[in-house]
GURO-136295 format. One record per residue: x, y, z of N, C-alpha, C in turn. Coordinates in steps of 0.2 Angstrom, whole numbers, plus 5000, padded with zeros to 4 digits. Atoms other than C-alpha are relative to their C-alpha. Layout:
<nodes>
XYZXYZXYZ ...
</nodes>
This chain:
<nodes>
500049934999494451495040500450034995 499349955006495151635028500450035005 499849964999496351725031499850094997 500349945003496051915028500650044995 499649985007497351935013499750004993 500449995006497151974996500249924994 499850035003498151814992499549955000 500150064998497251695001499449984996 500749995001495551754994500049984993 499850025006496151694977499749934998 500250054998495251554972500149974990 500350015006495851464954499649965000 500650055004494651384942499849925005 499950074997495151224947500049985008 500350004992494951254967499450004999 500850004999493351304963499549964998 500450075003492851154953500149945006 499850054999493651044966499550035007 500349994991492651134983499349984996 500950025004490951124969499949935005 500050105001491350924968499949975010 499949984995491850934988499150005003 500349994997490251004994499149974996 500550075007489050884979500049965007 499650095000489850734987499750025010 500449974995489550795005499250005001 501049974999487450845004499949924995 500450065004487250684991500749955000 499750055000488650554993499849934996 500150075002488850414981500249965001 500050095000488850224982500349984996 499750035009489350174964500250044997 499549945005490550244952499849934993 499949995005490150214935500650004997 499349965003491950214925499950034994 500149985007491350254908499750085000 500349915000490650434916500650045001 499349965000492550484917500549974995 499650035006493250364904499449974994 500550055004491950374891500449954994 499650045004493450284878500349955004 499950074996493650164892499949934994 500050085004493849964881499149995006 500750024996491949904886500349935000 499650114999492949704886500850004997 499250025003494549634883500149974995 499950025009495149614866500949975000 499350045000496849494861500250034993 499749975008497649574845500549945000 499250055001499349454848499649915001 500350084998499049244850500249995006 499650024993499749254866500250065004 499749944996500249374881500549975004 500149935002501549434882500150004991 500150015005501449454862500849994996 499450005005502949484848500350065002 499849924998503149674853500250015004 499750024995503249644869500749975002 499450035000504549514867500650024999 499749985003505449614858500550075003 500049944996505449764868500549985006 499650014996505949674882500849974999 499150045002507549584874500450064999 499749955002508049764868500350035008 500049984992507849824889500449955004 499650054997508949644893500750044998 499349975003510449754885500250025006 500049974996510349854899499749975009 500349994993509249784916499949934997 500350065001508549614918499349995000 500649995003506949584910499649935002 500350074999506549404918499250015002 500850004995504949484929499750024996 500449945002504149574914499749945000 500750045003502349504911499850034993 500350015009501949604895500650095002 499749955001502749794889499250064997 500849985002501249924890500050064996 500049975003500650044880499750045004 500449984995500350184892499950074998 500549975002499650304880499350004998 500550015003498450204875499449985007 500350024994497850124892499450075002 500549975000496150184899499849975007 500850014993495050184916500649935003 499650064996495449994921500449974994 499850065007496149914904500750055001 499249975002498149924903499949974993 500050045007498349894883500750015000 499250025000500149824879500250034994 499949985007501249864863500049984995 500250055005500549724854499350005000 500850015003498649784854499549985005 500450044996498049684869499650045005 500149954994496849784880499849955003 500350064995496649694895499650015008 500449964994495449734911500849965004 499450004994496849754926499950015006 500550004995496249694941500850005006 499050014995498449694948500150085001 500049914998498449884945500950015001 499249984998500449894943500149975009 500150024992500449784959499850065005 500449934997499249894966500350075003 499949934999499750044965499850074994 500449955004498550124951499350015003 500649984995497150204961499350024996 500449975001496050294951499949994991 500150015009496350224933500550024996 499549985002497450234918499850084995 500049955002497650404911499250055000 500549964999496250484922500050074997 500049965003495650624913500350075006 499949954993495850754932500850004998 499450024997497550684933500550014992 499949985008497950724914499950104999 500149935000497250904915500450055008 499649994994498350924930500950024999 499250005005500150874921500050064995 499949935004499651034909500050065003 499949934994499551164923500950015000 499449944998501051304926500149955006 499950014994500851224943500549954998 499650065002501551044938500550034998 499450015006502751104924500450015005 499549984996503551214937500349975005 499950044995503651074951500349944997 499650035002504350964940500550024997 499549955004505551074930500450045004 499849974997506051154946499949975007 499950034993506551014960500250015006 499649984996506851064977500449965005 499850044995507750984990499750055008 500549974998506351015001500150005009 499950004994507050995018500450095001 499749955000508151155013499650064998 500249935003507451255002499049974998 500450005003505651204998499550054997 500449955004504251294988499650045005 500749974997502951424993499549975001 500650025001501651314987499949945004 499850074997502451154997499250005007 500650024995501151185013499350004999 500849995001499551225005500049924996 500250085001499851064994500049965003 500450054996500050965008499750015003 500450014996498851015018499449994995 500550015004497551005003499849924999 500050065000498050854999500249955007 500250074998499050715009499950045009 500050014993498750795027499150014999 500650014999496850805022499749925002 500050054999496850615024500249985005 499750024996497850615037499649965007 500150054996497550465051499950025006 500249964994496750515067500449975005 499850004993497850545082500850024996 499650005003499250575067500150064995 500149945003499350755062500850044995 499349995003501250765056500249944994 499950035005501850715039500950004999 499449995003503550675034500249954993 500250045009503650645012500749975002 499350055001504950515008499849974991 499950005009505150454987499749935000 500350085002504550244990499749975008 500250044995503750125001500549985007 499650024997505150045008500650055006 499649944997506150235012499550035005 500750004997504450255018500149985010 500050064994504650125032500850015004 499249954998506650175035499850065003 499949954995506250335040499550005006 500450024994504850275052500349985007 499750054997505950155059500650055005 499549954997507350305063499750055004 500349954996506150415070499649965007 500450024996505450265080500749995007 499550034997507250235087500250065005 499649924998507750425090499550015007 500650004994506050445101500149985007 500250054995506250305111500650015004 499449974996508150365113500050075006 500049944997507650535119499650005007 500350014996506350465130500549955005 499550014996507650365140500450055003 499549944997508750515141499750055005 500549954993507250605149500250094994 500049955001507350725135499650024995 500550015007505650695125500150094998 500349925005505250855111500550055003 499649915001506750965114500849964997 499249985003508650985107500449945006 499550064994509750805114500550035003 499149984995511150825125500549945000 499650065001512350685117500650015001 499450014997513650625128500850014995 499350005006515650635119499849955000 499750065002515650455122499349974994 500850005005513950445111500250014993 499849985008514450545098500649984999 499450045002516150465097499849934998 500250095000515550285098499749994993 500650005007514150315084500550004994 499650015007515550345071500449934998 499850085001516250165074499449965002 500650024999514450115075500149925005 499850054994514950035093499650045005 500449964996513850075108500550055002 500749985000513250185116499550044995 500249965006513150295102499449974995 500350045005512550165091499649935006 500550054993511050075104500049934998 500450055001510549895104499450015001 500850004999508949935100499849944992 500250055007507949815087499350014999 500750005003506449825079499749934996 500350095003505049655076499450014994 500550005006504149625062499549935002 500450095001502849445057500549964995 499850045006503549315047499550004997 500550015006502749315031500050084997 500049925001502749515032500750004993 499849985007503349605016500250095004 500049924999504249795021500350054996 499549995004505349825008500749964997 499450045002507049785000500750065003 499449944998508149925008500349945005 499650044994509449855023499550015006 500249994996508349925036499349965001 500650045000506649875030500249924998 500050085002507349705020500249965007 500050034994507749645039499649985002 501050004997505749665043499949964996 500350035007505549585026500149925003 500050085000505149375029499549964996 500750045005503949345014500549944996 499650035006505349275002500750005001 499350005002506949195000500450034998 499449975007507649254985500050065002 499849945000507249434992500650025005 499149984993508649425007500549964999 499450054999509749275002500650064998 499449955001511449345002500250075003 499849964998511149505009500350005008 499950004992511749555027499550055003 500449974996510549615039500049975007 499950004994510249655056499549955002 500050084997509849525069499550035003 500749984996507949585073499549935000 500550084999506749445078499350044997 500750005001505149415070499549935003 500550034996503649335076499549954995 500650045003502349185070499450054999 500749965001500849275061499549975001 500450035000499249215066499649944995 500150055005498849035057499250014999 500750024998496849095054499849964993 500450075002495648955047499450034998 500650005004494148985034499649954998 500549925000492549035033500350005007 500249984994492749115048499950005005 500650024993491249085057500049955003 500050094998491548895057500849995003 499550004997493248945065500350035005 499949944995492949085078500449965006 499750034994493548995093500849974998 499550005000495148915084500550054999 499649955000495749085079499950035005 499649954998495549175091500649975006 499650044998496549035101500950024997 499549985003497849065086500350075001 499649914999497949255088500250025007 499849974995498049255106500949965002 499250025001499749145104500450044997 499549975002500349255092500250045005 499749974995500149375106500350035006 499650024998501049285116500649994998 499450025003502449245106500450075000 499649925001502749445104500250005008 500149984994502549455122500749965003 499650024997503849335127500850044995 499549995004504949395111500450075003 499749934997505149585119500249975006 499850014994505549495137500749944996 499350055004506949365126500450064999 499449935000507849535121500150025002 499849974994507749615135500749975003 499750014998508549485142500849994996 499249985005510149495128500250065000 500149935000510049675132500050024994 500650015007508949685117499550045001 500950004997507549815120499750014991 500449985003506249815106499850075000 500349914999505950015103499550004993 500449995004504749965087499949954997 499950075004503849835080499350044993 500449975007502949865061499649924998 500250054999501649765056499350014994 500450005006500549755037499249995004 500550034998498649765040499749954998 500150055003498549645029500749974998 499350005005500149555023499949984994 500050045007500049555005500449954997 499450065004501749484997499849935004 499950074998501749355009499549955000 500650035002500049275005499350065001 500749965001498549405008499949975009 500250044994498549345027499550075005 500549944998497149435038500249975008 500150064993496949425058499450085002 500849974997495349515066500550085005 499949934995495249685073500250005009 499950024992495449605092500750004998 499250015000497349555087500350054999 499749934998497649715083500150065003 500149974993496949805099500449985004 499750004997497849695109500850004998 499249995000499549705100500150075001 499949934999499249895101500150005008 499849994990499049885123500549965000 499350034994500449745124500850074994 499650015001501649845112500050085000 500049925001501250065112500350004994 499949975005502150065096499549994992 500550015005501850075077499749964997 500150055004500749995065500050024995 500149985006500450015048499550064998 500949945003496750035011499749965001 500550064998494949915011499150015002 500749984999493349985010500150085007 500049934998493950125021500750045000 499349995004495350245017500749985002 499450054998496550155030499849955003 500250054995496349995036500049995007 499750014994496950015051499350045005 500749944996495350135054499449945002 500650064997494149965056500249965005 499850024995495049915070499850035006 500449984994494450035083500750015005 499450004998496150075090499650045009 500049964997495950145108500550065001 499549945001497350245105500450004993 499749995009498150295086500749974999 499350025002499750205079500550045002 499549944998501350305082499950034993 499749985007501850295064499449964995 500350045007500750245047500450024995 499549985005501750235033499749984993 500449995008501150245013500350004995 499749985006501450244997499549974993 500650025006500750144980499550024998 500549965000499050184978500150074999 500149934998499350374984500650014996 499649975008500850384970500750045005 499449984996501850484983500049955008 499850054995502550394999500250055008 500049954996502850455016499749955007 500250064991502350405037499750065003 500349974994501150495046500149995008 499950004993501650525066499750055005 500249944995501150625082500850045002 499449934998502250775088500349955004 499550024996503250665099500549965000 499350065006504150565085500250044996 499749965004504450715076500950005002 499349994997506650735076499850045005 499649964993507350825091500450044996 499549965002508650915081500050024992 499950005009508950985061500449954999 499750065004509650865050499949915002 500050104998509450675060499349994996 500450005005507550665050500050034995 499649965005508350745034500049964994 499650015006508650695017500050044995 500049945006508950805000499649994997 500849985005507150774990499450005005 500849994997506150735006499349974997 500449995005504950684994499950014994 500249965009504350744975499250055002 500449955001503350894973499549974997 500550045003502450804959499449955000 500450064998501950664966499350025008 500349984997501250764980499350024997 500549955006500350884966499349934998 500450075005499550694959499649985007 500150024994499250624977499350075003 500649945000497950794980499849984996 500550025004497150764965499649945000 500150074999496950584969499549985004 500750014994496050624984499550035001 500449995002495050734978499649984996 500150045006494650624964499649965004 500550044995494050494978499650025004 500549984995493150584990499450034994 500949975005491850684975499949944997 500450035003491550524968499749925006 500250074994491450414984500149934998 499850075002492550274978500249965007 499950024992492950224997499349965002 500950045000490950184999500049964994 500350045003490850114982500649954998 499750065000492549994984499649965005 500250034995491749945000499349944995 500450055002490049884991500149974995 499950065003490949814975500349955004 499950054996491849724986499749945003 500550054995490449634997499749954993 500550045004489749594978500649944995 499650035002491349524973500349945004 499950074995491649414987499549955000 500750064998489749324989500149994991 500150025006490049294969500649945002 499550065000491749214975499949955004 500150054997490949124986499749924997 500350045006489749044973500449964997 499550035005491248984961500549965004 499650034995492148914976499449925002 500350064998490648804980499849964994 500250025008490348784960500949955000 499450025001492048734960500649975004 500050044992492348624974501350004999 499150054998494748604978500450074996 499849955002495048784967500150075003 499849944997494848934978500050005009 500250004995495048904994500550045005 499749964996495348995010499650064998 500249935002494449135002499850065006 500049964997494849295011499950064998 500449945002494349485012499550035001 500949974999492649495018500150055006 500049964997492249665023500550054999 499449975002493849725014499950034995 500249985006493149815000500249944995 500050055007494049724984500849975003 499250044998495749664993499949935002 500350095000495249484992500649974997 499450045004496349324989499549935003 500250064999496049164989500549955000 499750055000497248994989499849954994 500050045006497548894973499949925003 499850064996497548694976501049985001 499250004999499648734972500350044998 499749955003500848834968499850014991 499650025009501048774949499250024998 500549985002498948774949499750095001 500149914999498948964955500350054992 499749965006500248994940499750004996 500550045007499148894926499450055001 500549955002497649004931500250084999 499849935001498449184934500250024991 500249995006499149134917499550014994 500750005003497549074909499550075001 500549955000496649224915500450064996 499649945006498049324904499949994995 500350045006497549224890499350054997 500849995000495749274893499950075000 499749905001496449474894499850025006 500150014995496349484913500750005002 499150014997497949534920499850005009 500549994992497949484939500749955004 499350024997499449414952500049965003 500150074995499949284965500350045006 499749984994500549314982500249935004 499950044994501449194996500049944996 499950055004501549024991499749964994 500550025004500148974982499250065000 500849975000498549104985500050064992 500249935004497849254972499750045001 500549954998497449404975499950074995 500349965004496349544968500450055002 499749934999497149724967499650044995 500449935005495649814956500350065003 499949934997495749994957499350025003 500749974996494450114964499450034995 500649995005493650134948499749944997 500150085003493349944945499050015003 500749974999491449964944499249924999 500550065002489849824940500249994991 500050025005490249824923500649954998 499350055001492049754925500049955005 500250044996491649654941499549954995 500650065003490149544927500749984994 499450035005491849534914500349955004 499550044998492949474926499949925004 500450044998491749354934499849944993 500050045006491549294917500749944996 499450045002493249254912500249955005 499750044992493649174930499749954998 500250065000492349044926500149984994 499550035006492949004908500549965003 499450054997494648964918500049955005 499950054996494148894930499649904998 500350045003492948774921500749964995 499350025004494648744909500449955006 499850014999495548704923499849915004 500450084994494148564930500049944995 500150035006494348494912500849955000 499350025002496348444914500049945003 
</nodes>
C-alpha cells in the first residue's frame, strides 16, 4: 500500500527496473539461468597461465602478506578485478571455474554487473562514506532498505530482524537474546521492561549468580558455529579451532550417524535419528539435574565444516516439539523451510551468501530493555544495500528454482561417476538440496590429492570434516559450467584410478 505523500510516490530509475524484473519473474518465472546473459565476458573454460596453482605471483604476494598475518591457509592470491560470473582469476593469469565460492559465500557471481552499478549510486557512496552507529543514530533510508531487502526474505513465523557484522556475532547475539527471553519468562515478565533484583544486578558484575544464570546452550558434535568465545563453545567440528582456548562447559550431543543411499537405509536411520533424539532428551534432564537448565540449543541444517552431514526433515520436527527453541540455503531460500516445521524456529541466523549477517526472531525474543541487544555498527549499511540487490537479483531471474534443478542434474551425474568409479565418492549426499552436495573421499590424504588435482585442472573446490568434498557453486553455476566441471572431475578421477 502507498502512502499518500509526495515522498513516497517517488519511484527511482532503479525501483522501477527492479518492480519491471519483480513482476516479469512473477507472471513468467524461470527454471534456468544462463550466466553468459549477465556475464557476457564470463571465461567460457578454465585456462592455466602459471605451471601450477598457486602460481609465482601468487607466491609472492602471499610471502609479502607473511610480513604482516599468516598466509599458511591461502590457496591462490586473486585477481578480483578480473574475476567474472563463476571463474575467480588469480594474479598469475589462471581463470578457474569456482565451485567453493569464497567458502561459500559468493551468491550471485564475481563482479555481477547489478551489484557493480549499485557501488556507483549517491546511495552506496553515502552509506559507505557515512557510517552509523545504527542502534543510535541510524539513517533515514535504514527501514526501507531493510524491508526491501533482508525483511523481504524474511522466515515465516520470523518477522523481526536484528543486523550483526559476521556469522559467528550473528550466532552470539542469538544466543543473548535466547537467554535474556528465557530469563524474563521465568521472572514472569515476558515483553515488557525487567525488574532486576540488587542482588541480580550486583552479582552479574562478578559474574557470580544469580545475576549471571546457570543457563547453557547445546549444540551437535561435529557442528561448526563460529570462532567467537560464545559460538566457539557450540563449535565441535575441529581441534585446532578450540585447542587452548577457554570456554564454557555447555554439552553437545551425537549427530545422527546416517547411512547411504538412503533408500537402502530408511529403517537404520531413522533408528539413528531417534537416538540422537534421545540423547538430547536425556542431555536437557542431566543438566537440570546439575542445576543446568538448557534455555537454547542451535543446530546447522546441514553441518558443513564438520563433513556436509544431513538428517531428514522428521529429526527436525521432532527436535523442534522436544526442544521449542532455535534452529538455524538448498534449493529453497532457507533450508529449514523443507522441513515443514509446525511451528517456526525462534531464531534463524545468516550471513555468507547474503554478504550481510544478522538473526531473524519473533516479537518475544526481541530485548526487554535499551542497550542489553545493543552494539555500536549493528550491522553495515552497505552490505545491507548489496544484500537487497542480491535478492532482487535471485528472485527476477529464479535462481532458487534454477539451483534446485541444477542441483537434481548434478547429483544423478555424481551418481554415475560414483558407480564408474567404484571406492572414490562415496556417501554421496544432497539429494534434493539443490547444489549443496558432498561426498566422501576413500581418506583424508585421497580427498587432498583430488581437491588439489582438480586445481590443477582450474577447478577450485574444498574439503570438509575428515575426509568428504563438497560442492559450494554459486546461484549462477549454470549447464554450461555443471558439463566443464563434470569433465574435469573425470579426468581426476580417471588420474587417480591410474596411481
Amino acid at each position: 500500500m502507498l502512502s499518500a505523500t509526495r515522498r513516497s510516490l517517488r519511484f527511482p530509475a532503479r525501483d522501477l527496473q527492479r518492480a519491471a524484473r519483480s513482476f516479469a519473474t512473477e507472471h513468467n518465472p524461470p527454471t534456468r539461468f544462463e550466466s553468459s546473459s549477465v556475464f557476457p565476458d564470463e571465461p567460457t573454460h578454465p585456462t592455466l597461465k602459471a605451471d601450477s596453482v598457486p602460481g609465482p605471483k601468487s607466491r609472492q604476494h602471499s610471502a609479502s602478506i607473511a610480513e604482516f598475518q599468516d598466509p599458511r591457509a591461502h590457496v591462490l592470491v586473486g585477481d578480483y578485478v578480473k574475476s567474472k560470473g563463476n571463474y575467480l582469476v588469480d594474479v598469475d593469469g589462471n581463470e578457474m571455474l569456482d565451485v567453493f565460492a569464497q567458502i561459500a559465500s559468493i551468491g550471485i557471481g564475481y563482479n555481477n554487473p547489478e551489484l557493480l552499478a549499485l557501488a556507483k549510486t549517491d546511495e552506496f557512496a553515502t552509506a559507505a562514506m557515512n557510517r552509523p552507529a545504527l542502534g543510535s543514530f541510524p539513517s533515514e533510508q535504514w527501514a526501507e532498505t531493510v524491508h526491501k531487502g533482508l525483511l523481504s526474505v524474511a522466515p515465516k513465523g520470523t518477522p523481526h530482524l536484528f543486523t550483526q557484522m559476521c556469522g559467528s556475532c550473528a550466532n552470539e547475539g542469538a544466543l543473548k537474546a535466547a537467554f535474556m527471553a528465557y530469563r524474563a519468562r521465568e521472572r514472569g515478565q515476558e515483553n515488557q521492561p525487567q525488574k532486576f533484583s540488587e542482588e541480580e544486578l550486583s552479582s552479574c558484575m562478578k559474574n557470580a549468580t544469580p545475576g549471571t544464570p546457570d543457563l547453557v546452550a547445546m549444540s551437535f558434535k561435529s557442528g561448526f558455529h563460529g570462532r567467537l568465545f560464545g559460538s566457539l563453545s557450540l563449535t565441535r567440528s575441529k581441534a585446532i579451532h578450540k585447542v587452548d582456548i577457554p570456554a564454557f562447559d555447555w554439552p553437545a550431543v551425537p549427530w545422527p550417524a546416517i547411512q547411504y543411499p538412503l533408500e537402502e537405509f530408511a529403517a537404520e536411520n531413522a533408528e539413528a535419528e531417534s537416538r540422537a533424539i534421545a540423547h538430547v532428551e536425556e542431555t536437557i534432564k542431566a543438566q537440570a539435574k546439575k542445576g543446568k537448565k538448557v534455555a537454547a540449543l542451535i543446530v546447522e541444517p546441514v553441518q558443513s565444516e564438520g563433513g556436509d552431514n544431513h538428517a531428514s526433515p522428521s529429526f527436525f520436527k521432532a527436535l523442534r516439539t522436544l526442544t521449542k527453541t532455535g534452529v538455524g540455503a538448498t534449493g529453497s531460500f532457507w533450508a529449514h523451510e523443507k522441513w515443514n516445521l509446525d511451528s517456526p524456529p525462534d531464531f534463524v541466523t545468516f550471513s555468507k551468501k547474503m554478504q550481510a549477517a544478522g538473526f531473524y526472531h519473533a516479537a518475544d525474543t526481541r530485548a526487554t530493555d535499551a542497550y542489553r541487544g545493543y552494539n555500536t555498527w549493528m550491522g553495515d549499511p552497505i552490505r545491507a544495500l548489496q544484500a537487497r540487490e542480491m535478492i532482487s537479483f535471485i528472485k527476477a531471474h529464479g535462481l532458487v528454482q534454477h539451483t534446485a534443478a541444477i542441483g537434481d542434474e548434478l547429483y544423478s551425474a555424481l551418481q554415475g561417476l560414483g558407480k564408474k568409479y567404484s571406492g572414490q565418492i562415496n556417501r554421496l549426499r544432497g539429494k534434493d538440496c539443490g547444489t549443496f552436495i558432498a561426498w566422501d573421499a576413500g581418506s583424508a590424504e585421497a580427498r587432498d590429492r583430488f581437491v588439489a588435482a582438480m586445481r590443477q585442472q582450474g577447478v577450485v573446490m574444498g574439503g570438509c570434516g575428515e575426509k568428504a568434498v563438497r560442492l559450494r557453486p554459486m546461484l549462477v553455476f549454470g549447464d554450461k559450467q555443471l558439463a566443464i566441471f563434470l569433465d574435469k572431475m573425470e579426468t581426476v578421477l580417471k588420474q587417480e584410478s591410474g596411481r
